[in-house]
C-alpha positions in Angstrom: 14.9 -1.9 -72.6 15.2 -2.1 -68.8 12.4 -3.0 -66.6 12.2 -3.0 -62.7 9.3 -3.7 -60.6 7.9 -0.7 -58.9 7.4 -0.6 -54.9 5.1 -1.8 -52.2 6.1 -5.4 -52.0 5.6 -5.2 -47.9 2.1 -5.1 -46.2 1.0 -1.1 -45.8 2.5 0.2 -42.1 -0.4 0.6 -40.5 -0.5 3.0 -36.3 -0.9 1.6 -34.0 -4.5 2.7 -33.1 -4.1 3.5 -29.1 -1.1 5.3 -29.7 -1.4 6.6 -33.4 2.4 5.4 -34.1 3.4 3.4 -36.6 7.1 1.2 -35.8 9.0 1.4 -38.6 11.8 -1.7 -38.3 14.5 -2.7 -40.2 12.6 -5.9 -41.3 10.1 -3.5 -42.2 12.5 -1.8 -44.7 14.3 -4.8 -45.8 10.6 -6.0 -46.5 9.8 -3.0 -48.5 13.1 -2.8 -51.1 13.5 -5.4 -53.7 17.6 -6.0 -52.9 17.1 -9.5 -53.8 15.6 -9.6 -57.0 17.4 -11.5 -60.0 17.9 -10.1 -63.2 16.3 -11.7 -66.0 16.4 -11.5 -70.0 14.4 -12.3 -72.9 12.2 -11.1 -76.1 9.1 -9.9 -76.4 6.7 -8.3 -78.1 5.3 -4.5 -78.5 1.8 -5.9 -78.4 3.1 -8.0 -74.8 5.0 -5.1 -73.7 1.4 -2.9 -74.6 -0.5 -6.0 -72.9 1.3 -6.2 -69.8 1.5 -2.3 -69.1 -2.2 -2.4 -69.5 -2.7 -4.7 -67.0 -0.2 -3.3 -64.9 -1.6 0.0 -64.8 -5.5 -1.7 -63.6 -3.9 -3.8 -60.9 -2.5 -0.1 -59.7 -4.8 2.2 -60.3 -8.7 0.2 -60.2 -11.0 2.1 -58.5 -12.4 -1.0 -56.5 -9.6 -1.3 -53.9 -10.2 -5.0 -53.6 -8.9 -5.4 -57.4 -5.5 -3.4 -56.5 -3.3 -5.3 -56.9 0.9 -5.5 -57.3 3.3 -2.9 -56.3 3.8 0.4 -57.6 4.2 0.8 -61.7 6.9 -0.6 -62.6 9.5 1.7 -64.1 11.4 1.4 -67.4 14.4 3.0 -69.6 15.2 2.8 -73.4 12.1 2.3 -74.8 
C-alpha cells in the first residue's frame, strides 16, 4: 500500500482586505507542495490503518473549525 499526505501544509492565502487580492508567490507555492518529503516504510495493522483513517478523517472534516486540523485526506493506492 502507498500512502501520501494530502494538501494544505501552507497557512490559507488570505486578500488582502483594501484591495481584495490575494499575492500568490513562489514561496507561497513551494510552501504549499510537499517536494520534500521522505519516503518511509513499515508494517501495520488493518485495525491502525482503520484507526488512523478515522482520525484522519475528524481532523478534516469536524464541524468545530478550531478542531480542523492536518491537511487534506491523505490519499492511498493498493489497498
Amino acid at each position: 500500500m502507498v500512502i501520501s499526505n494530502g494538501f494544505r501544509f501552507c497557512p490559507s492565502l488570505v486578500p488582502d482586505p483594501a484591495t481584495g487580492v490575494a499575492i500568490i508567490t513562489n514561496d507561497y507555492l513551494w510552501n504549499m507542495l510537499p517536494v520534500d518529503s521522505a519516503v518511509k516504510t513499515g508494517e501495520v495493522t488493518g485495525e491502525q490503518i482503520w484507526n488512523w483513517m478515522e482520525k484522519e478523517l475528524r481532523n478534516v472534516f469536524s464541524k468545530d473549525p478550531a478542531k480542523r486540523f492536518g491537511g487534506w485526506v491523505i490519499r492511498f493506492k493498493g489497498m
